[in-house]
C-alpha angles and dihedrals in degrees: 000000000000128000117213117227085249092044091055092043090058097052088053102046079049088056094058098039091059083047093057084042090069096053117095108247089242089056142075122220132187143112125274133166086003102307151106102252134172118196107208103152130137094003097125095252120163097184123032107252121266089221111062116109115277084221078069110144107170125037121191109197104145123131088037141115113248095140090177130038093209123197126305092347107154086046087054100046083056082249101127087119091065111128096178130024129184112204095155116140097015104124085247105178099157138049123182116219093240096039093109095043115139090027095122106147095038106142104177134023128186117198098162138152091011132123106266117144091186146026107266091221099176101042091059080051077083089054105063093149094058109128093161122043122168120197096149117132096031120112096249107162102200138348114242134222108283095004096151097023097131091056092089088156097035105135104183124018110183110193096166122147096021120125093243106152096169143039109196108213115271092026088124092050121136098020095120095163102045122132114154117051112179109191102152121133101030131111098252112146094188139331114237131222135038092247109045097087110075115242102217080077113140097167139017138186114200101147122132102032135129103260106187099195104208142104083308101058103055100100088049094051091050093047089057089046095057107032119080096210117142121255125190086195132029111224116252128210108250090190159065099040099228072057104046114130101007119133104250101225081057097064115107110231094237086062097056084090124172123189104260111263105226123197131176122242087227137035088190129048130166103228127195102224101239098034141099120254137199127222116209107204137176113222122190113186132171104245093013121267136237109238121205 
């Protein structure tokens, strides 16, 4: 049986009819870098579409309103062969703790400029294969122990312009492959403990916090002292103000300085009106303080 040129050209513009056909109408698809991918950002959607083509890749979502990530939703929407997916700028509150499930070769996530107030751990435990995640721009207060323990792979975690203020020790465990931090612009003071920052770290960001050099500070400035880890930026103290400005691996120990912190023995004691009476105290000061 022969196929004429024509006949061959219409089963192909067929083809790619039929391509286009599983595509929702608010999206985009198409391939692109080698890759399935649907563009469906900034078209005012508030649910992902039921229609697009469960070979998807890629998923642009990005500049929409989602509010809430609800349970097993990728599973349900036919998408657990997504590798990359874009949610930034979608008024994203919530996320279940199974709303990634099935998502087993996702490479990248980008989560940012949301509303998250904390990092959703488990929910990322779906994701093993994760080596990008994006959180930055979302009002996350703090970043908890073991926040990101099941991203054993994960390669680069940006977590700028969010309002962390405190990393508890052990936050970064588990993240055995990790190479590029970016923490600026946030309100950290300092970061405690020799061993909370990973170090596979190749590259860190910690500009524009806000590096309080005193007693408190002293781990974090000899971590930046020993460890050769690029810095586009060098911290600088934000207080106090003798210190403003100062690099903060730069800062002599003698000057991390913190007022000296001063107890009784005693909350109760038994006094003879008339007579002199001695207070016993604990003082703990950073260097140590003269007393008189």
């Amino acid at each position: 049986m022969q196929i004429s040129f024509w006949h061959l050209c219409s089963i192909m513009v067929l083809h790619v009819v039929n391509e286009v056909l599983t595509c929702s109408l608010s999206c985009t698809c198409k391939w692109k870098n080698g890759k399935r991918t649907a563009e469906c950002s900034n078209k005012t959607l508030t649910a992902i579409p039921e229609t697009i083509d469960p070979d998807t890749q890629v998923l642009d979502f990005s500049d929409n309103n989602l509010g809430e990530l609800t349970k097993e939703l990728f599973v349900k929407k036919q998408l657990v062969n997504l590798q990359r997916l874009y949610l930034s700028k979608c008024r994203i509150n919530t996320v279940h703790t199974d709303t990634f499930k099935g998502l087993t070769n996702l490479v990248e996530m980008d989560l940012s400029s949301n509303f998250l107030e904390s990092v959703p751990t488990l929910a990322f435990s779906n994701c093993p294969s994760l080596m990008k995640l994006t959180l930055s721009s979302n009002p996350i207060k703090d970043v908890k122990r073991l926040a990101f323990n099941h991203l054993s792979y994960l390669n680069t975690l940006e977590l700028s312009g969010c309002e962390i203020a405190d990393i508890e020790e052990g936050a970064f465990q588990g993240l055995y492959s990790l190479e590029w931090l970016h923490l600026s612009s946030n309100k950290l003071k300092t970061i405690h403990g020799p061993q909370t920052l990973p170090n596979t770290l190749k590259g860190i960001e910690l500009q524009k916090n806000f590096w309080t050099c005193d007693c408190h500070i002293q781990e974090f400035r000899d971590w930046l002292s020993s460890f050769q880890v690029t810095l586009s930026h060098d911290p600088e103290c934000h207080a106090p103000l003798r210190l403003k400005n100062n690099l903060v691996k730069n800062i002599p120990k003698e000057e991390l300085a913190c007022l000296p912190e001063v107890q009784p023995t005693t909350l109760y004691l038994e006094l003879t009106e008339g007579k002199n009476v001695s207070l016993l105290c604990h003082i703990h000061a950073v260097p140590e303080a003269a007393v008189s």
